[in-house]
N, C-alpha and C positions, 0 to 999 in steps of 0.2 A: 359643584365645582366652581362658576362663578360667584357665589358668596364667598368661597374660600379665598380666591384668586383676588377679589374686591380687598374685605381685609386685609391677608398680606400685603399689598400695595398699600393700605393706608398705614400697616405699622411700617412700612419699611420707612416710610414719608416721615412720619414719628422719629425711628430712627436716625435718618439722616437729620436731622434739627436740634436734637437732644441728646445724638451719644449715648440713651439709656435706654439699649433694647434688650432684650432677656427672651431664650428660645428656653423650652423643655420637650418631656417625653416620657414617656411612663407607662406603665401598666397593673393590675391588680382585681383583687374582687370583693367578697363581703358578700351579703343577706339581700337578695332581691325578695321587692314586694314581701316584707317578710311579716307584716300586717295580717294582709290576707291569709297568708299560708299559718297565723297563729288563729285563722276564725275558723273554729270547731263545726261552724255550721257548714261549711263543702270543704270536700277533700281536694286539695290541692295541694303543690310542692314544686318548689323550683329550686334547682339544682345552685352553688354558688357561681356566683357569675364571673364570666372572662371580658374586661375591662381596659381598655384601652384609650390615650389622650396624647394633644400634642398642643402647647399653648403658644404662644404670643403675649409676652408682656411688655407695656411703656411703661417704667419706672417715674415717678414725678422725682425731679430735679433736686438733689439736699434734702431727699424726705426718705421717711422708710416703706412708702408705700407706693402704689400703681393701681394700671388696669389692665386686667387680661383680657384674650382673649380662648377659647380653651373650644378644642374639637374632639369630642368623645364618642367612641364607640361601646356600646354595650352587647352583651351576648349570652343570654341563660336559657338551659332547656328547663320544660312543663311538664308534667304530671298530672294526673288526676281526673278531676271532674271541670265543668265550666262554670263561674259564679254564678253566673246568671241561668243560662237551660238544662243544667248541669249533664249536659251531652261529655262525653269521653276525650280527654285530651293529651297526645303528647307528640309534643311539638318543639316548638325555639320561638324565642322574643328577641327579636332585633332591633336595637336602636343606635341611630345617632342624633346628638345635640351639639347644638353651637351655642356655648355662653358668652357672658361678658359679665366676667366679675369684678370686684375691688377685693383687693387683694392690700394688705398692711403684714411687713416681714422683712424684719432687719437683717442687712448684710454685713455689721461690722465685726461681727465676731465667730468665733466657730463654730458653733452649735445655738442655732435660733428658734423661735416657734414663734408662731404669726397665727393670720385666719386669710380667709377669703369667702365672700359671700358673690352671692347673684342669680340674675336671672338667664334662661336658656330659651332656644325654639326645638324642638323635639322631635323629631320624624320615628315610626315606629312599624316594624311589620313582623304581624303574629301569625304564624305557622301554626294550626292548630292543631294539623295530623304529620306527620313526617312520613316523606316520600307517598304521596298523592297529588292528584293534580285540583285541587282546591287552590284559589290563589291564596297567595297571604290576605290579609286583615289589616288594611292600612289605617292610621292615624299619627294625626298629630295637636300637640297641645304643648302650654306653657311648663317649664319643668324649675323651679328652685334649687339651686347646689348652697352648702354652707360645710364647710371645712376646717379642720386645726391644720398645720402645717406644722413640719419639723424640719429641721435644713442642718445639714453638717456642709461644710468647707473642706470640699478634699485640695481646690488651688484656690488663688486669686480669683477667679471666673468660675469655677466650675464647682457646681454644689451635689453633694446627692439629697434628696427631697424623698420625705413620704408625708401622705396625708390622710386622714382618716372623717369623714364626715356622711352628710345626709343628702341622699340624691331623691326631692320633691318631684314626685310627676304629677300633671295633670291638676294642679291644687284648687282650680275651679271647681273639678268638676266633686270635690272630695268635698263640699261644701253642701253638693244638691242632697244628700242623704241615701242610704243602701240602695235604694231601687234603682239609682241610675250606675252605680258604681259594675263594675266588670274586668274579668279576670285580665293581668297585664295590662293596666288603667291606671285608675288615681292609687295611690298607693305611696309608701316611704322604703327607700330603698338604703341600706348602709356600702358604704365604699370603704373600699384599702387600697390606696393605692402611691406607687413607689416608680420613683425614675430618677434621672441626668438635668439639671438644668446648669443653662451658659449664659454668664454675663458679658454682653459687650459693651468694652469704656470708650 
């Protein structure tokens, strides 16, 4: 809540100097971990996932591009076995991450496509049995998002947005090789996802 509260303050600061601040909001889902859940070697399966965001953008000045800032919530239930001890699982994967992407996406016409790239911090709590008193499974790690954008103009200010891209978790540890890899970890996740965004001039 103080990182939130931090930010906002610095874009509102943003704001007030530059006249080009940009709110959104959205939600959506797509293919988690869907890696894992395609390796034949343990059973696994996560349900599609329920997806939720709220950004902060500074538009740069006479340009088509910015920087976000983006607050995600992720939410999919588990199945199966565990990667690693392959004990019995089903449970929910809970995350949220705070990014800061660059983001390139013109507004002068009615119907636009852009991208946005970046980096995230990741906070994550895995439920491995639903309704027992095990605690969750906390962690957290580096997460990469990369994104297409589509933007239609329904006024002056007000855009409907969908995006569809690659939500990186963990991409460290996706480097150390299988043995250290573990179920709701490093992994590539796809997104869909759809909202409101407002420009203020």
């Amino acid at each position: 809540m103080i990182k939130f509260f931090t930010c906002s303050i610095f874009f509102i600061a943003l704001y007030a100097n530059s006249q080009s601040f940009e709110i959104s909001a959205g939600a959506g889902t797509g293919a988690y971990y869907f890696i894992e859940e395609a390796d034949n070697s343990v059973n696994t399966a996560y349900d599609s996932p329920a997806s939720i965001f709220f950004d902060l953008k500074y538009n740069f000045k006479d340009r088509f591009d910015g920087m976000k800032m983006r607050f995600q919530n992720t939410s999919v239930n588990v199945v199966g076995d565990d990667y690693q001890t392959r004990s019995p699982l089903d449970g929910t994967v809970e995350s949220f991450t705070i990014s800061a992407l660059y983001e390139r996406l013109r507004a002068d016409k009615v119907f636009n496509i852009g991208y946005n790239v970046g980096l995230g911090f990741t906070q994550q709590d895995f439920v491995q049995i639903k309704n027992n008193n095990i605690p969750a499974l906390e962690d957290r790690f580096v997460s990469v998002t990369a994104n297409g954008i589509f933007s239609l103009r329904l006024h002056d200010q007000l855009r409907l947005i969908a995006e569809t891209g690659v939500f990186w978790t963990d991409p460290i540890n996706s480097f150390k090789g299988t043995r250290n890899w573990q179920t709701a970890g490093e992994d590539v996740s796809l997104l869909l996802q759809a909202g409101i965004s407002y420009r203020f001039k």
